[in-house]
N, C-alpha and C positions, 0 to 999 in steps of 0.2 A: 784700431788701437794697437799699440806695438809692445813691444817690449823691452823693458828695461832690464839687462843680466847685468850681475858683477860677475866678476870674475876675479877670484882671491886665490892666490898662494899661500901656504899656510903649513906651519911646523906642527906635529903631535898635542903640543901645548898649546895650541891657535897662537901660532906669534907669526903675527903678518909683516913686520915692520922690514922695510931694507930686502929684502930678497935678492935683488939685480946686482947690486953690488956695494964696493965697501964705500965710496961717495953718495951713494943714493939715499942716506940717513944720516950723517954723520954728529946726531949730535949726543954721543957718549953712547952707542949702542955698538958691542966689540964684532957682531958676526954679520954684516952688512956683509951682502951677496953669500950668504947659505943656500941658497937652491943652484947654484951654480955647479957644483958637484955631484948633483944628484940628476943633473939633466945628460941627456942624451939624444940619437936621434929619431926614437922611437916616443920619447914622451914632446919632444919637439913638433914630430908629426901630430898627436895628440892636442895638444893649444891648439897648433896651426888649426886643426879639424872643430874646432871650440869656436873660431871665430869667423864660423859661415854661415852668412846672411849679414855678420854685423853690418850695418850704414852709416853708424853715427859711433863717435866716440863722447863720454859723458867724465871729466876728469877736476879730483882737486889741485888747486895751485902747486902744490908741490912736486906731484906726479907732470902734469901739465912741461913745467921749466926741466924735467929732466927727459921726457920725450921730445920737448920741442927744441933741444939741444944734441938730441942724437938722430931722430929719425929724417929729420929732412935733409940731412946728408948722406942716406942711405938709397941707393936706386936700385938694388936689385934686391929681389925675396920678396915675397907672397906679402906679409907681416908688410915688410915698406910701403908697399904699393899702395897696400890696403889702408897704412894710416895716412899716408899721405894724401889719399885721393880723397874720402871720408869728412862731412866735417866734425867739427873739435868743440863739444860744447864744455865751461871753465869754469868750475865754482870758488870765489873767492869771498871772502871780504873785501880786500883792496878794490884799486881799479890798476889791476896789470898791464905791461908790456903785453900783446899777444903775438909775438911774430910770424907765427907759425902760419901757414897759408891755410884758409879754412876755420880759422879760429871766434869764435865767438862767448864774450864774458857773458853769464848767467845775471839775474836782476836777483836784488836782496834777499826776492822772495822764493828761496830755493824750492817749496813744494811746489808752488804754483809755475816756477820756470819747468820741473820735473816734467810734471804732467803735462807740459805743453810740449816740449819734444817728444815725448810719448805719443801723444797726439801725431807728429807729424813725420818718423819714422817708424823703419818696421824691429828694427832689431837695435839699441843702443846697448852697447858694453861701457861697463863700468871697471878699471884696472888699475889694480892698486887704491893709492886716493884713501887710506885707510878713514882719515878726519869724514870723507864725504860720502863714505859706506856706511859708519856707524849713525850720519842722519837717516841717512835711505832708510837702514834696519829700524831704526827707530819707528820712521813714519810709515813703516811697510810702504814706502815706495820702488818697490822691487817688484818684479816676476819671476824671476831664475837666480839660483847661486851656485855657479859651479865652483866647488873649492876641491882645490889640490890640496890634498895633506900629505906631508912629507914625514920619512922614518927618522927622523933628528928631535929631541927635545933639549930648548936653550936655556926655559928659567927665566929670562929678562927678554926686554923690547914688549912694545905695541901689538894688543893682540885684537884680533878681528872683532868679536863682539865686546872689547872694553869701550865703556859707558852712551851703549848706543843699541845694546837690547832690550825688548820689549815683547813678554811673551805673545808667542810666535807659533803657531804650526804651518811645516812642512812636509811637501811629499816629495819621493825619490821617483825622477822623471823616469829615470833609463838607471839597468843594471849598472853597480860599481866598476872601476876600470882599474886594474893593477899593474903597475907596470915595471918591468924589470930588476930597479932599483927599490922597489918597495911603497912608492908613489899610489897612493889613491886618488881616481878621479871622482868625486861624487856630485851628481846634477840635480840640485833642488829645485822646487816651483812651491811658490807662496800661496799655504792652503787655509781657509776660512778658518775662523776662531781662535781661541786659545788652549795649552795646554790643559788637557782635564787631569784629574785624580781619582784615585780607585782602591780597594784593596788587594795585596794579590794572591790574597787567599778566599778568595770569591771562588764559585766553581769554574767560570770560565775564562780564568786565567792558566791553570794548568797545577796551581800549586796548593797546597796545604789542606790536599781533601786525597781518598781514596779511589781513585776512578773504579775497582771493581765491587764499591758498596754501593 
């Protein structure tokens, strides 16, 4: 059984929408490519280092036509090679163009296509695709979320868990990563149950008792 990671960019505010650039959203969203200032080559080595093992790419239609419009014209870098080589699984509703070499549309029934590439590699990344993350979150069809949060808050755009969570527990795989610009990396893994509740004035919470009575 493999695994299914997203991989999200993500501002202070969770606003995933547009990251790469100011065409990659453009429908009335004014800060299309915000992460672009904030990268370097130090958080660049970082991604790059995020996406070892992937085999499979898992992407929605929108994401899909703006990587299958620049990466296949790309032949050198790590990143190229790798999506190029990889295949490309498409969640739509339509029935798309797929030009891209490697490319295959997903069937209506998105859990059940899920879980059958899961089945059949080891590592699928998830990028960008916001419409086709907040199903995943929904249906905890995930195993990993590494989200980059960025030191910017915008107030507007598409943000990562709008209307597609469902409580949720997670655990943090590997210590937090900070990176020069102020960039958090943090890597979660999709843990059993749901959020509990508590008081936090119990005693072993730490608050609202005397520890020397």
């Amino acid at each position: 059984m493999g695994l299914i990671d997203i991989e999200m960019f993500a501002t202070l505010d969770l606003v995933g929408q547009a990251p790469g650039g100011p065409d990659e959203d453009p429908e009335g969203f004014p800060f299309g490519g915000w992460q672009a200032p904030l990268m370097n080559e130090a958080t660049g080595a970082q991604i790059l280092a995020a996406y070892q093992g992937t085999d499979a790419l898992l992407l929605g239609r929108r994401t899909y036509d703006i990587f299958a419009s620049y990466w296949p014209h790309q032949k050198d870098g790590e990143i190229a090679e790798l999506f190029n080589r990889i295949p490309k699984y498409v969640a739509s509703r339509g029935n798309p163009d797929l030009p891209w070499a490697g490319s295959t549309l997903l069937g209506p029934d998105l859990p059940a296509a899920v879980r059958e590439i899961r089945g059949r590699h080891e590592q699928v990344k998830v990028v960008g695709s916001l419409d086709l993350v907040q199903t995943l979150l929904r249906e905890k069809l995930f195993d990993r979320l590494d989200l980059w949060v960025h030191p910017i808050v915008l107030g507007v755009g598409k943000k990562v868990f709008d209307g597609g969570a469902v409580p949720t527990n997670l655990t943090l795989l590997e210590p937090p990563v900070a990176g020069s610009q102020g960039t958090v990396f943090l890597r979660y893994g999709l843990a059993d149950g749901v959020p509990g509740t508590g008081d936090m004035s119990a005693p072993d919470r730490g608050l609202g008792h005397d520890s020397d009575r």
